[in-house]
C-alpha positions in Angstrom: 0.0 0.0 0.0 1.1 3.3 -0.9 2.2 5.6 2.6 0.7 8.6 2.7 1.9 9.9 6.4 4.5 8.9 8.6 5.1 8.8 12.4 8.4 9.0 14.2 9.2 8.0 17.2 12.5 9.6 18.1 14.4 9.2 21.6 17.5 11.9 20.5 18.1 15.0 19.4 16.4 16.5 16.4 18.2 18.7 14.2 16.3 22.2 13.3 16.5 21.1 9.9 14.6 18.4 9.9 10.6 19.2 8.2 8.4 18.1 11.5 5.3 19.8 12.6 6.5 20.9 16.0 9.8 22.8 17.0 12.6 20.6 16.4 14.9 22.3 18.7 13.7 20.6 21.3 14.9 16.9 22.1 12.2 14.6 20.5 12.3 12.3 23.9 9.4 9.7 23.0 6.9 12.7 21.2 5.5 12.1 18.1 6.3 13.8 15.1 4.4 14.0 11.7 6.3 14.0 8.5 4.7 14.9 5.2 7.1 12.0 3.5 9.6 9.4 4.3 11.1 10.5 7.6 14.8 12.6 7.0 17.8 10.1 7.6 19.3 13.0 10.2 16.5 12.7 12.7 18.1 11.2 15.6 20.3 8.0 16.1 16.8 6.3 17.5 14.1 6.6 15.1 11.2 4.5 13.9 8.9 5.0 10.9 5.6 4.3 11.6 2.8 4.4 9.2 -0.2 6.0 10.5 -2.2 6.6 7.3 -2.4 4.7 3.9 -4.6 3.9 0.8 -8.0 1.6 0.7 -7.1 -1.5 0.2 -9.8 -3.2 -2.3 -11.2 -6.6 -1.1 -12.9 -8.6 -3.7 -15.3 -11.2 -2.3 -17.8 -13.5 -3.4 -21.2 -12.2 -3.9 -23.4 -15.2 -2.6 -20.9 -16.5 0.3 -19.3 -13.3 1.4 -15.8 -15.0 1.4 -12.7 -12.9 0.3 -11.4 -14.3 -2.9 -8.6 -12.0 -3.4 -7.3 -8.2 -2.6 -5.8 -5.5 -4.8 -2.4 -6.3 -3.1 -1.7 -8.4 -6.2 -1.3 -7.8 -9.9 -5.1 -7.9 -11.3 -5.8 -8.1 -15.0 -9.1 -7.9 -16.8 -9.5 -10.1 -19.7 -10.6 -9.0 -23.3 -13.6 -9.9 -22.9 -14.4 -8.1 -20.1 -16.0 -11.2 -18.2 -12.9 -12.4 -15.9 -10.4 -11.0 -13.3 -6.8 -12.8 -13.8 -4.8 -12.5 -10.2 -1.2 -13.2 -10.4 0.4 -14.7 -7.6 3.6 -16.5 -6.3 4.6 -19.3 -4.3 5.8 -18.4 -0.9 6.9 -20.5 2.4 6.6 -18.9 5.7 5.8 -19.8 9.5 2.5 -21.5 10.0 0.2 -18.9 11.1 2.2 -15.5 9.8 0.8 -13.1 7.5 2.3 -13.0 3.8 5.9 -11.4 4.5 5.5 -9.4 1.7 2.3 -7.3 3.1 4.9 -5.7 5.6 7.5 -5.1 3.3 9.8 -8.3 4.3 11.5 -10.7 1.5 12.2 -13.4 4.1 13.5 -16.9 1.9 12.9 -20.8 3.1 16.3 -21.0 4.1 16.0 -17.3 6.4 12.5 -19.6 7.6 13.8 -23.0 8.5 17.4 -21.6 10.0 17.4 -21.6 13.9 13.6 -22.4 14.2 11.6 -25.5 14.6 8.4 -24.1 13.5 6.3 -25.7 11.4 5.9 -24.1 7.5 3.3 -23.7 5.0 4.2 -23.5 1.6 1.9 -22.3 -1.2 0.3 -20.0 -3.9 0.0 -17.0 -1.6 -3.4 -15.7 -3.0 -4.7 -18.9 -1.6 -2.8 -19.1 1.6 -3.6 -15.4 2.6 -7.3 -16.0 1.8 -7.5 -19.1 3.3 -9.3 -20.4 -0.3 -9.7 -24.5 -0.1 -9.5 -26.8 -3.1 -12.4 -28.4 -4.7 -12.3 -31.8 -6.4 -11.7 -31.3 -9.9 -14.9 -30.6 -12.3 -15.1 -32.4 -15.4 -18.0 -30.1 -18.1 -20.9 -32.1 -16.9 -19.7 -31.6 -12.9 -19.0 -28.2 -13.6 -22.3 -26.7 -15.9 -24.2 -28.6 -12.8 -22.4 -26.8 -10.4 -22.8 -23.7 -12.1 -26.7 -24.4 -12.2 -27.0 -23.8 -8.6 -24.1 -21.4 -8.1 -25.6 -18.8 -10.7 -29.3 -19.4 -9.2 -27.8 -18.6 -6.1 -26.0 -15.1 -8.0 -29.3 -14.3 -9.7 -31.0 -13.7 -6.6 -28.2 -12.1 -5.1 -28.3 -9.8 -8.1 -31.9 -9.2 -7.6 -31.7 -7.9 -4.1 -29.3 -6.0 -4.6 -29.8 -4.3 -8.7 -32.9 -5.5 -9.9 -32.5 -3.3 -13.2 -29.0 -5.3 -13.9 -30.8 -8.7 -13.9 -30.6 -8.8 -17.3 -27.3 -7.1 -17.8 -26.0 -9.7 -15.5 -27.8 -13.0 -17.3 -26.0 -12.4 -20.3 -22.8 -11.9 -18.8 -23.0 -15.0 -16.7 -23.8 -17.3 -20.0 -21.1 -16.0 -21.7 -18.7 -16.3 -18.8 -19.8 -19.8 -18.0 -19.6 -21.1 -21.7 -15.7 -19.8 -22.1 -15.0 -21.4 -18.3 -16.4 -24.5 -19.6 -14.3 -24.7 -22.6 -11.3 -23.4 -20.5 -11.9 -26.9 -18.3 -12.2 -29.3 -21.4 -9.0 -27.2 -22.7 -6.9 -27.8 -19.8 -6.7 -30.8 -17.6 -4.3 -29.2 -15.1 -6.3 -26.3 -13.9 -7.4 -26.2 -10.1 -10.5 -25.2 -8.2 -11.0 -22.7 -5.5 -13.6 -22.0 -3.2 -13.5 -19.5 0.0 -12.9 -19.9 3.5 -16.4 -21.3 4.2 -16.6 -24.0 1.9 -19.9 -22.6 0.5 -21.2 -25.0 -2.3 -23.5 -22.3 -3.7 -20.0 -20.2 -3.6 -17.9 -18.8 -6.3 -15.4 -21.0 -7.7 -11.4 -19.8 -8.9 -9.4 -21.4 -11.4 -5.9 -22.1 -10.3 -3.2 -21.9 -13.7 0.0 -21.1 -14.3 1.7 -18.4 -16.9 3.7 -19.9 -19.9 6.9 -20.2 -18.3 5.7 -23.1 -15.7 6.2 -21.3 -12.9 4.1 -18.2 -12.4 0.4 -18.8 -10.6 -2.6 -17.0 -11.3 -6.0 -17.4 -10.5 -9.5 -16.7 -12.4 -12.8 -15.5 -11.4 -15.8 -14.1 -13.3 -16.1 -10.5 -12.8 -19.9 -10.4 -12.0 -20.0 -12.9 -9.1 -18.1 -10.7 -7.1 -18.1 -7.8 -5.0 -16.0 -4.9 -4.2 -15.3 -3.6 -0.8 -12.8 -0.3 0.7 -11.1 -1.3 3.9 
């Protein structure tokens, strides 16, 4: 996220030419002072940058379940067609339990992880480990269009509730979006399938592939059974 303010807490001496909101001639001793940027190296021996505002973050989650599928934390492309979201990812290893390193601007590696610890690891895509997504058995077309029989009943009346002028809009969309994932399942016998954290059968569902190069994740969801919500 982008840092729009900073906080420092200082236990030294603050030069005078240092840009803080209060008189700088004075020794900092535990106050805190506001910078309009990235703190100024010369401010004190002792400092610590602490963000105390930043930018929404964007949370995408399933319409019908509530789950969140993914956040704007990660590269987010919208396909041609308009229909899909494509969420690149990478595969990360970190402490069972620990946020993704990344989110607080760490790079730790597997070996930084497993020296000097005994802790137990997870290793993973990290779109699915952050939001705790769980893997469906695989859908063949006939599993799938019955899934997606329910699953876009379920979204119509979500829909309904919610934008009852966009019913139509949205019926459309969902028939086109369902006939290219269907052909992307009988296309590709590797893909995986996602589901949110509560396992919702009525939920969306994310398909798990992988760039050209073998080794770069991303995931796909249809555009219109999600929801977008600031935090």
């Amino acid at each position: 996220m982008k840092l729009l303010n900073y906080t420092v807490m200082c236990l030294c001496y603050t030069p005078p030419s240092a840009d803080v909101t209060r008189d700088a001639k004075e020794p900092a001793s535990c106050d805190a002072l506001s910078f309009s940027s990235a703190p100024p190296a010369a401010t004190g021996l002792y400092c610590v940058g602490i963000n105390t505002e930043a930018a929404n973050m964007i949370i995408y989650k399933c319409l019908v379940s509530g789950d969140e599928m993914f956040s704007d934390i990660y590269k987010i492309i919208t396909t041609e067609d308009g229909l899909f979201y494509e969420v690149e990812g990478k595969h990360l290893t970190r402490k069972l339990g620990d946020i993704d390193d990344s989110l607080i601007g760490g790079n730790a590696s597997a070996e930084e992880l497993a020296e000097g610890t005994d802790a137990a690891v997870e290793s993973g895509v990290d779109i699915i480990l952050n939001h705790k997504l769980t893997e469906t058995p695989a859908y063949d077309k006939k599993t799938f269009m019955s899934y997606m029989k329910s699953y876009l009943k379920a979204l119509k009346e979500k829909v309904q509730e919610a934008t009852p002028d966009k019913v139509g809009a949205f019926q459309e969309e969902a028939k086109s979006a369902t006939l290219k994932m269907r052909d992307m399942i009988a296309a590709n016998k590797d893909l995986q399938f996602y589901t949110g954290e509560s396992m919702n059968a009525e939920g969306i569902v994310g398909f798990l592939d992988y760039r050209e190069d073998g080794q770069t994740p991303f995931m796909i969801f249809m555009k219109c059974g999600l929801e977008i919500e600031k935090c």
